[in-house]
C-alpha positions as CSV (number, residue, x, y, z in Angstrom):
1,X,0.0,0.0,0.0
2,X,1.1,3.6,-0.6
3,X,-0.8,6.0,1.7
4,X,-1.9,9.1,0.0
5,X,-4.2,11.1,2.4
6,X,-4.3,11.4,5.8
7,X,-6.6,12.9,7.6
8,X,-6.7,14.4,11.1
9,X,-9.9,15.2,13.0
10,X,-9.6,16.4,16.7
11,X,-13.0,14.9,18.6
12,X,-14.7,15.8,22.2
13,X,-17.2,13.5,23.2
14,X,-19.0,13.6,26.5
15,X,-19.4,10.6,28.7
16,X,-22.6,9.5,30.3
17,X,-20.2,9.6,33.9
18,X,-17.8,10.7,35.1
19,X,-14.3,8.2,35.3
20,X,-12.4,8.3,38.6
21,X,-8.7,7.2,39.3
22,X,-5.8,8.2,42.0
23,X,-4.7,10.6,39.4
24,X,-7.8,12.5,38.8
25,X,-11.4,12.8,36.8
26,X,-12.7,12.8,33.1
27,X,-16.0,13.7,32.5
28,X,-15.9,13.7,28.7
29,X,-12.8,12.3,26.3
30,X,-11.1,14.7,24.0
31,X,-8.8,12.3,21.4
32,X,-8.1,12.4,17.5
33,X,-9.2,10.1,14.6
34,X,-7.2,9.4,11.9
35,X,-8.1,8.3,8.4
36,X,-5.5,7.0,6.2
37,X,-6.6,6.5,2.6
38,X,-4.1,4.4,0.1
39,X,-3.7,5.0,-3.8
40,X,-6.6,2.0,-4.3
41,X,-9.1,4.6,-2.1
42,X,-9.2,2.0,0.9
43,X,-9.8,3.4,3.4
44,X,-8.5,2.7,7.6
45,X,-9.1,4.0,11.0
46,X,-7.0,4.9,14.3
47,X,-7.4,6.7,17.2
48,X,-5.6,8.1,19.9
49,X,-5.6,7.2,23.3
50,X,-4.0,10.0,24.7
51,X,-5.8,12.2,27.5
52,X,-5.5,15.6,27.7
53,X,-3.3,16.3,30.8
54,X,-0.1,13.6,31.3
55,X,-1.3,11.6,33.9
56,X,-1.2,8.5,32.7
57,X,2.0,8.7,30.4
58,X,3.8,11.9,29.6
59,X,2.3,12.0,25.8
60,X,-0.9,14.0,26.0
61,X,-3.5,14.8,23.3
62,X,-1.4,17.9,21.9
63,X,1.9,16.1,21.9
64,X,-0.1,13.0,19.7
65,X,-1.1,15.7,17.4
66,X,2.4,17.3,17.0
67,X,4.0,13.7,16.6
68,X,1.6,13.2,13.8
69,X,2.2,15.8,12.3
70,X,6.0,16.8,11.9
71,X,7.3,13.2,12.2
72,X,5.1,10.0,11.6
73,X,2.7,10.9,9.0
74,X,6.1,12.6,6.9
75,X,7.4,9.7,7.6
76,X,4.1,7.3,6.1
77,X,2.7,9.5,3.1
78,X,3.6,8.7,0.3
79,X,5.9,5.5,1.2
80,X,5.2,1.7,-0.2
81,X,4.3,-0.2,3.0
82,X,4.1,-4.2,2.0
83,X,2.9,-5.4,5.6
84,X,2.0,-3.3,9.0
85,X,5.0,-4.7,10.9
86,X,6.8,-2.2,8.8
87,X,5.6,0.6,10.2
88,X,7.3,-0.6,13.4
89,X,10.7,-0.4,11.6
90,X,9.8,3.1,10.2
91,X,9.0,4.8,13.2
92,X,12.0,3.4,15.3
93,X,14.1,6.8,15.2
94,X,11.4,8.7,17.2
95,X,12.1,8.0,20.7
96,X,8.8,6.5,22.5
97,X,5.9,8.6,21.4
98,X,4.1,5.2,21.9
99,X,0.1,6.5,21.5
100,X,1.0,8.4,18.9
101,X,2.6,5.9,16.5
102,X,0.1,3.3,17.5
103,X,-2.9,5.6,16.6
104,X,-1.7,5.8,12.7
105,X,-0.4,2.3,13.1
106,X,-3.8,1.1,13.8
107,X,-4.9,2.6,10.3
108,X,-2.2,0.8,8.5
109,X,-3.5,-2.6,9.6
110,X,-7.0,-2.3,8.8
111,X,-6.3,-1.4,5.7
112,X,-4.0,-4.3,5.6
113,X,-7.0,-6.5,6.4
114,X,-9.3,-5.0,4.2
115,X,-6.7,-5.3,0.9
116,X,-6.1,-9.2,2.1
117,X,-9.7,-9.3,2.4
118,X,-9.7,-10.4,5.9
119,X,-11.0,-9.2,9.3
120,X,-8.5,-7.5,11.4
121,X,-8.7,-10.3,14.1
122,X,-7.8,-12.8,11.8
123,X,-4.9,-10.6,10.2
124,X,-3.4,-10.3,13.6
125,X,-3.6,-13.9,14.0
126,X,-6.6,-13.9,16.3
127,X,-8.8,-17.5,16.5
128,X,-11.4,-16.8,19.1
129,X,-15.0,-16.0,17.7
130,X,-16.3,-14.2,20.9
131,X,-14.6,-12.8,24.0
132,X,-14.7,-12.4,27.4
133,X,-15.2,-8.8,28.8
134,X,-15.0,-7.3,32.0
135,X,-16.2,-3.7,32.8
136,X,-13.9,-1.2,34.8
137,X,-15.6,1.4,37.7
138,X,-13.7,4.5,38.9
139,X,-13.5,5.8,42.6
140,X,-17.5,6.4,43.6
141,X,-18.4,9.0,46.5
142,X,-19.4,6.0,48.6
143,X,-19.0,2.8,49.2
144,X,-22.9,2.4,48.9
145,X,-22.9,3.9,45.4
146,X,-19.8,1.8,44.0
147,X,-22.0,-1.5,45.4
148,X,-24.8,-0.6,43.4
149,X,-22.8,0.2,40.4
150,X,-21.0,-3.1,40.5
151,X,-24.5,-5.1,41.3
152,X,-25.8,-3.2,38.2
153,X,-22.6,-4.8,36.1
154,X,-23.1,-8.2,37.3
155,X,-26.5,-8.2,36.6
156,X,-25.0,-6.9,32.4
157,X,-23.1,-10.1,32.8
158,X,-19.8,-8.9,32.8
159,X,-17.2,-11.5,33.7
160,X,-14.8,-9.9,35.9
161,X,-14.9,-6.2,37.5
162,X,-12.5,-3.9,38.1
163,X,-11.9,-1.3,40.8
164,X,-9.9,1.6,41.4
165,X,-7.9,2.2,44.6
166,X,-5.7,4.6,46.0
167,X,-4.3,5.1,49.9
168,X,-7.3,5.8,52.0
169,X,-9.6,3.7,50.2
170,X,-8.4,0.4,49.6
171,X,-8.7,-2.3,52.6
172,X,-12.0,-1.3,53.9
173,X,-13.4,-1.0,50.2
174,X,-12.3,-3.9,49.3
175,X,-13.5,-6.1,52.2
176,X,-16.9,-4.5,52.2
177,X,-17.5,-5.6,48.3
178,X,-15.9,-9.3,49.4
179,X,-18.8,-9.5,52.0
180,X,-21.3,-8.4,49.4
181,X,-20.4,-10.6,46.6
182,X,-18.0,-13.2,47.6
183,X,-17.4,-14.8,44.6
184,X,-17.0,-11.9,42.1
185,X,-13.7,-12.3,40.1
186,X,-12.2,-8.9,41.2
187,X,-9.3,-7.2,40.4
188,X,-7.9,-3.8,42.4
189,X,-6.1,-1.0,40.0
190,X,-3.5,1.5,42.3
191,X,-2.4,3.4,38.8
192,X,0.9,3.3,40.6
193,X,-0.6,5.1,44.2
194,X,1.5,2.9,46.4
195,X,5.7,2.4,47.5
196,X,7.3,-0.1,49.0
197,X,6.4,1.7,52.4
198,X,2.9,0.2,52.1
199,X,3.6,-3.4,52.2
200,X,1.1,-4.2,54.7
201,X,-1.6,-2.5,53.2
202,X,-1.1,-4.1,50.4
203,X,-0.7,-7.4,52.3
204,X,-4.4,-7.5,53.6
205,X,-5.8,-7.8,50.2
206,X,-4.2,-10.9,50.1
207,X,-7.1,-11.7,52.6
208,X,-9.7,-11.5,49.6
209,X,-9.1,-13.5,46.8
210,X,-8.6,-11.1,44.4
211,X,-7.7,-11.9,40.6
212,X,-4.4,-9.3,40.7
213,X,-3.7,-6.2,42.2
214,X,-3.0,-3.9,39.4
215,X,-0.3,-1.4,39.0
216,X,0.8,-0.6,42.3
217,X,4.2,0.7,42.3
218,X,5.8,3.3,40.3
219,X,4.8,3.6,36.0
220,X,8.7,3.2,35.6
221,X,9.5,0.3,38.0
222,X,9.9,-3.3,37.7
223,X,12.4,-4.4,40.2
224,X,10.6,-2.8,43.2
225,X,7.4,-4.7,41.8
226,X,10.1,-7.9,42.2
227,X,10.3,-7.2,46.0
228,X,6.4,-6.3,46.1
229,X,5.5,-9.8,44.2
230,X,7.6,-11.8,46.7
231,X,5.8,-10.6,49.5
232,X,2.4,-11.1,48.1
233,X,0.3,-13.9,47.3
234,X,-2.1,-11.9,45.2
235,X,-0.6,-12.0,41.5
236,X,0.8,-8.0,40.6
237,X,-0.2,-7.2,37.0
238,X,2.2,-4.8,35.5
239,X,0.1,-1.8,33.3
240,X,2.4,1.3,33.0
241,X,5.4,-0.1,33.6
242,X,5.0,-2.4,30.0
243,X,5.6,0.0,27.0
244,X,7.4,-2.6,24.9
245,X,8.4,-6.1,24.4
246,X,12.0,-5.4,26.3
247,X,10.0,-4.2,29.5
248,X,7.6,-7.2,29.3
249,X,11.0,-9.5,28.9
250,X,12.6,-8.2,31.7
251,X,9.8,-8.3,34.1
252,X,9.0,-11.4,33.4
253,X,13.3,-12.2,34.0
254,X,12.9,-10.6,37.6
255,X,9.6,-12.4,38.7
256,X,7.9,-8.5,38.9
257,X,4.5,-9.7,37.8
258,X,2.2,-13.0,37.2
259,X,0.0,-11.0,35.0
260,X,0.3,-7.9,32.1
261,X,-2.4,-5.8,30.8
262,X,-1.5,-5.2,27.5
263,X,-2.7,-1.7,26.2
264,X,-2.4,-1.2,22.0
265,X,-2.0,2.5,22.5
266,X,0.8,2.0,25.7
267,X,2.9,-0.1,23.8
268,X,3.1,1.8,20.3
269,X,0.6,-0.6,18.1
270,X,-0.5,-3.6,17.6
271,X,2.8,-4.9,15.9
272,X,3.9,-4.7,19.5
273,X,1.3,-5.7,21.7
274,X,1.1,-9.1,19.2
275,X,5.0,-9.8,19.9
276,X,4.4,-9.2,24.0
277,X,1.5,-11.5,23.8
278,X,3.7,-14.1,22.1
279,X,6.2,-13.7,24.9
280,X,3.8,-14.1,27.6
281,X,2.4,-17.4,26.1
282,X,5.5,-18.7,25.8
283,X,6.2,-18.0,29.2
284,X,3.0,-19.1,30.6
285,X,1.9,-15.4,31.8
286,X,-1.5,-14.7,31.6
287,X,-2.5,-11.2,29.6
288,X,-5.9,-9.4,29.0
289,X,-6.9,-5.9,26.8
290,X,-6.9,-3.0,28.7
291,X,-9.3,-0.4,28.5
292,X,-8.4,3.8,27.4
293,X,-12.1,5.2,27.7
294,X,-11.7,4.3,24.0
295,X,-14.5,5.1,21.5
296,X,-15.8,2.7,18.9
297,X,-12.3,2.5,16.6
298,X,-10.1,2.0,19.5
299,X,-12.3,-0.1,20.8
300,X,-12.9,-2.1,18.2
301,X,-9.3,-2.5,17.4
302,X,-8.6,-4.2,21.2
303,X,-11.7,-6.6,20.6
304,X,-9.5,-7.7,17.5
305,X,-6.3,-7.9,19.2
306,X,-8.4,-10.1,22.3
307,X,-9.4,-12.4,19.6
308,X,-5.5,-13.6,20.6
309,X,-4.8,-16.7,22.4
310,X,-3.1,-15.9,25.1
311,X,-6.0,-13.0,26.4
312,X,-7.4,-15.7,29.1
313,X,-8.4,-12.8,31.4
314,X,-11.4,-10.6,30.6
315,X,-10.6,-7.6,29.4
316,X,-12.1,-4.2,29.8
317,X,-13.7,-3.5,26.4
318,X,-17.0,-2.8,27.8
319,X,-19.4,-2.2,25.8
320,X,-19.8,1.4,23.8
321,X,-23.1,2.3,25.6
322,X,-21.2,1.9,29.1
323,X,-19.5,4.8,28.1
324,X,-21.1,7.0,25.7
325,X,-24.3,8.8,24.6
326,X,-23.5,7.2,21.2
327,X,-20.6,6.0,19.5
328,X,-19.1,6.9,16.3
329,X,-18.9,3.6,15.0
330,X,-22.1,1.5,13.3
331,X,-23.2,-1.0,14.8
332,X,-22.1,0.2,18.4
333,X,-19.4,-2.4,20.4
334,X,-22.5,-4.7,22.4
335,X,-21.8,-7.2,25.4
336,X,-24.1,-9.8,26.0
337,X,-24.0,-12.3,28.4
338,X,-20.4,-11.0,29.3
339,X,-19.0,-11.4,25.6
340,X,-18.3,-9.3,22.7
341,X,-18.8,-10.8,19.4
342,X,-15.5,-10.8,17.2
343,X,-16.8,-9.1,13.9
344,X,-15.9,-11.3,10.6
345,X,-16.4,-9.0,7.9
346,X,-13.3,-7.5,6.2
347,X,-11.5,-5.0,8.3
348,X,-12.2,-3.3,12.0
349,X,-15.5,-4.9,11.5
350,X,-17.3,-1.2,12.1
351,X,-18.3,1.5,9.7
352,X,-17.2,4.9,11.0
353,X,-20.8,6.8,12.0
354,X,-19.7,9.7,10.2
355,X,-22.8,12.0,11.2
356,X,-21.6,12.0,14.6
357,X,-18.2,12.2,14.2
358,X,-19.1,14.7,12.0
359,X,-21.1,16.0,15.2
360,X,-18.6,15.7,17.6
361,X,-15.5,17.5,15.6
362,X,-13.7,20.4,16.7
363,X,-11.1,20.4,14.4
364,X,-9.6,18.8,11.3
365,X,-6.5,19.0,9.4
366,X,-5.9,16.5,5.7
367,X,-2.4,15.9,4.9
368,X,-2.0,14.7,1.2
């Protein structure tokens, strides 16, 4: 494929709730599409994951954009691309930058799929027809409320639920969701909250049978996660501190996790996230998708990438209506009975909804 056009489009969408974590609140998700069409007019789709403030990585929606546009799309347009693991190889000057390259990246391969007339899951190398989804709750005002929410979830069907902790809510949230549902597959998410000081606090979740206590130490850290994972029973899974195959290898060399969460955007594309999933099978470590607040491309790109072997956990690709007023994908991303149906059809499996995204634009910028 050649890319000839791409184009840029700078999206706010508002949520139907606000999402709560230890490092703060979104109450709607500002990101940017991008449509990459090749010299056949096929046409793909990415998006960024990217929020607006750094607190999840340093790369923030502005930086995405800038990244796009003076280095990786130069660096695309106009270049013969024979397969998507190429892109990998292309963009390996520019130092991290992870959620941007894996936004245009993203494009690349379902065009891939479409010209090989396949779906995206099965380009990828994905086998499973349906997954398992779990569903992700923030930090609620009370324990009461985040109860209800997670009764509300079960009752969806979704397999697994995650929670968010931080210091001061942790133990006793914990234990009073244990007493109400005592055999809910739960898994705890610090988003790094916690040191090495708080090893007994972190100790007495061992006391609830939780699937994995995710991201507690430091985004950059793996050997303090080591000495953590020693003293715990609980499995660690590693989120943050994974941005690339040589970070999965090396945790997995000091014993730092049982589990990863393997995030597209956090590791720099798919190309990426499929060669850390391959580790991980080979080395018996359990992965699952995690979740951006992604709309429907980005979410429908981790339901392909779940379609993967070696995703035995539940993920968090809830479904589009957990989320959002409406999504900008047709048909919307659907969970019944706690699965997500892997589309078939040739590419992502989604049409772009372009009245809405249409709708929800702020600003757009074509690069031909």
């Amino acid at each position: 494929m050649r890319l000839e056009k791409i184009t840029l489009r700078h999206l706010k969408m508002p949520m139907k709730a606000p999402f709560t974590t230890s490092f703060g609140t979104v109450d709607e998700k500002e990101m940017l599409l991008i449509e990459a069409k090749d010299e056949s007019g096929t046409t793909g789709w990415g998006e960024t994951v990217a929020f607006v403030a750094p607190w999840y990585t340093e790369e923030t929606l502005k930086t995405t954009w800038h990244m796009l546009q003076d280095f990786l799309i130069p660096i695309l347009l106009h270049k013969k691309i024979g397969h998507p693991d190429e892109v990998t190889s292309l963009f390996a000057p520019i130092r991290r930058n992870c959620m941007a390259k894996a936004s245009i990246e993203g494009a690349v391969w379902d065009i891939y799929a479409q010209q090989t007339k396949q779906s995206l899951a099965q380009a990828l190398g994905g086998q499973k027809q349906r997954i398992e989804v779990g569903v992700s709750v923030g930090i609620q005002p009370s324990i009461a409320q985040l109860i209800a929410l997670i009764k509300g979830h079960i009752e969806e069907g979704y397999k697994r639920v995650k929670i968010k902790i931080k210091p001061g809510e942790d133990v006793e949230i914990v234990q009073a969701i244990r007493a109400e549902f005592p055999n809910l597959p739960l898994v705890v998410d610090a988003n790094s909250a916690y040191t090495l000081e708080d090893i007994e606090i972190l100790q007495q979740l061992d006391d609830f049978n939780l699937l994995m206590i995710e991201q507690p130490l430091a985004t950059d850290d793996i050997v303090d996660h080591a000495a953590l994972q020693k003293k715990l029973k609980t499995p660690i899974c590693l989120d943050e501190s994974i941005t690339s195959y040589e970070d999965a290898r090396r945790a997995i060399e000091l014993g730092s996790c049982g589990v990863i969460n393997i995030k597209i955007g956090r590791v720099g594309g798919l190309t990426e996230a499929i060669r850390i999933h391959d580790l991980c099978k080979a080395n018996h470590i359990p992965v699952w998708c995690g979740g951006m607040l992604e709309a429907g491309i980005g979410r429908a790109h981790n339901v392909a990438l779940t379609s993967l072997s070696q995703f035995i956990l539940p993920g968090d690709t809830a479904g589009s209506s957990h989320y959002w007023y409406e999504d900008i994908i047709d048909p919307e991303v659907k969970v019944k009975d706690g699965y997500i149906e892997v589309p078939q059809s040739v590419g992502i499996g989604y049409k772009p909804n372009m009245a809405v995204i249409d709708k929800l634009t702020i600003s757009k910028e074509i690069y031909q």
